[in-house]
C-alpha positions, 0 to 999 in steps of 0.5 A, a space after each residue: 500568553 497564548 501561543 497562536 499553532 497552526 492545526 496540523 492537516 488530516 493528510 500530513 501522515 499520508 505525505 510523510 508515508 510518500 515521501 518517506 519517515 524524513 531522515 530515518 530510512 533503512 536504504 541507502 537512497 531515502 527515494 527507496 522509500 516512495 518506490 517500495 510504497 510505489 511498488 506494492 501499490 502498483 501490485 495491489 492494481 495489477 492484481 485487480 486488474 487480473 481479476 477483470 480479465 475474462 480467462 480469470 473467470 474460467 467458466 466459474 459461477 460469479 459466486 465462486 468468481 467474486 469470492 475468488 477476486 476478494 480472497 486474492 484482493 484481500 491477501 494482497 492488500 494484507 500481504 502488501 501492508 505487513 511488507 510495508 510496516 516490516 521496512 517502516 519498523 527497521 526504520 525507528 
């Protein structure tokens, strides 16, 4: 007999990374989990949002602008993914 299985949603990974890796979790509190990712993805908007300030740009051309804005875009998108695969890795 065939069994009749739900197909799983393409989000159910995106839920699990919000709402935490279910019972494993290496704080105390498994809601540390969703405030970390809270934390850095708050970061990552308030590094844009510097990069659209007027004083940021300093009387520079917009190339050496642009480049500017992507490099400290880039390294922080980088910087906040490796912080959150180091604390999703303690936790398996």
């Amino acid at each position: 007999m065939i069994e009749d299985r739900k197909r799983p949603s393409r989000l159910s990974g995106f839920r699990v990374c919000l709402r935490g890796n279910g019972n494993a979790s290496t704080f105390a509190n498994p809601a540390w989990d969703f405030y970390l990712t809270a934390m850095l993805f708050g970061w990552l908007v308030l590094v844009v949002l510097e990069q659209t300030l007027s004083i940021t740009r300093r009387g520079r051309g917009r190339a050496h602008f642009a480049l500017r804005a992507a490099s400290a875009i880039t390294l922080t998108t980088i910087a906040s993914c490796g912080l959150f695969v180091n604390v999703a890795v303690l936790c398996h």
